[in-house]
C-alpha positions as CSV (number, residue, x, y, z in Angstrom):
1,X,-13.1,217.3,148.8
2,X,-15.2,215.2,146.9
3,X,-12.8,214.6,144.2
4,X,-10.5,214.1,146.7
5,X,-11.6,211.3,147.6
6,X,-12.8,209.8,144.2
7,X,-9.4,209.6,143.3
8,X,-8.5,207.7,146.6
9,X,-11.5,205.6,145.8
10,X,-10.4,204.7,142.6
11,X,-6.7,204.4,142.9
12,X,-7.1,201.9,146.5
13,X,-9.8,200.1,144.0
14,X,-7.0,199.4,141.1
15,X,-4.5,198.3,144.0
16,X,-6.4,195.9,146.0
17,X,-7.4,194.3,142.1
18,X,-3.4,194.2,141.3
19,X,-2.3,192.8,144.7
20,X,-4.5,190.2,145.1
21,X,-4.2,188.9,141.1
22,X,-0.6,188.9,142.1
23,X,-0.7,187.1,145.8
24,X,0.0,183.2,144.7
25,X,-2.0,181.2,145.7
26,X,-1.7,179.0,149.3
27,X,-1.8,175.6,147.7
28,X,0.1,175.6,144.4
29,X,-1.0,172.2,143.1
30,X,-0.1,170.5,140.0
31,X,1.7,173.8,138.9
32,X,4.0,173.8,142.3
33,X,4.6,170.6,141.8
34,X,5.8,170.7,138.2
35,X,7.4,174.3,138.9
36,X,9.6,173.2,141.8
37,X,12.8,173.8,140.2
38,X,11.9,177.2,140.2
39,X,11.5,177.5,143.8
40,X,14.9,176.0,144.6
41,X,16.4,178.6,142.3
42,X,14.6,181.7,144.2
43,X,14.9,180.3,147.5
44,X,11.6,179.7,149.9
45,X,12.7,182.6,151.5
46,X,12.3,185.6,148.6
47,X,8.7,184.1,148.0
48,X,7.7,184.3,151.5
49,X,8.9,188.3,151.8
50,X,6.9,188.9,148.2
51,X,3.9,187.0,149.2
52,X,4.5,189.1,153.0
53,X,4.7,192.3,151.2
54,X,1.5,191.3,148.9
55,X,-0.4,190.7,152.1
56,X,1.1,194.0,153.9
57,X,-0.4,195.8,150.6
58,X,-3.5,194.0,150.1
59,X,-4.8,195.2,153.8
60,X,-3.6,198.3,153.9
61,X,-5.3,199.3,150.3
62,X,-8.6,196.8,151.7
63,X,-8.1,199.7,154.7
64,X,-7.9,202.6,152.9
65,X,-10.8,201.7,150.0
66,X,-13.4,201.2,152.6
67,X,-12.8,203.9,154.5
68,X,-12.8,206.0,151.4
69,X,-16.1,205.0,150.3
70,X,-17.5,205.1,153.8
71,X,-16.1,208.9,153.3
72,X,-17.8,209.6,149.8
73,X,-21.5,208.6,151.6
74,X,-20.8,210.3,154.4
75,X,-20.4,213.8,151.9
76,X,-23.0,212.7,149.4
């Protein structure tokens, strides 16, 4: 059981890290400004459902790595 949940621990750990290094950020700045182009050729729309599905992600693995660890002091 205790492995179990070591390996929960670890993989929830490794995707919170990826999905919030790949959330952009809420003000873009210089960058959005220079990069606009880009954003007129992807559409407002497709960035919204990535940065929607990044936050869906982000909580549910923030979720899932507490309540593993809270698990793994519990059985230690």
């Amino acid at each position: 059981m205790e492995v179990l949940f070591t390996v929960l621990l670890i993989l929830s750990s490794l995707v919170l890290i990826a999905s919030i290094l790949l959330q952009s950020g809420k003000s873009a700045g210089l960058s959005g400004a220079i990069g606009g182009g880009a954003e007129q050729l992807w559409g407002k729309n497709k960035a919204r459902d990535y940065d929607a599905k990044f936050d869906k992600i982000t909580k549910v693995s923030a979720v899932v790595f507490m309540l593993s660890a809270l698990l793994m002091a519990y059985i230690q």
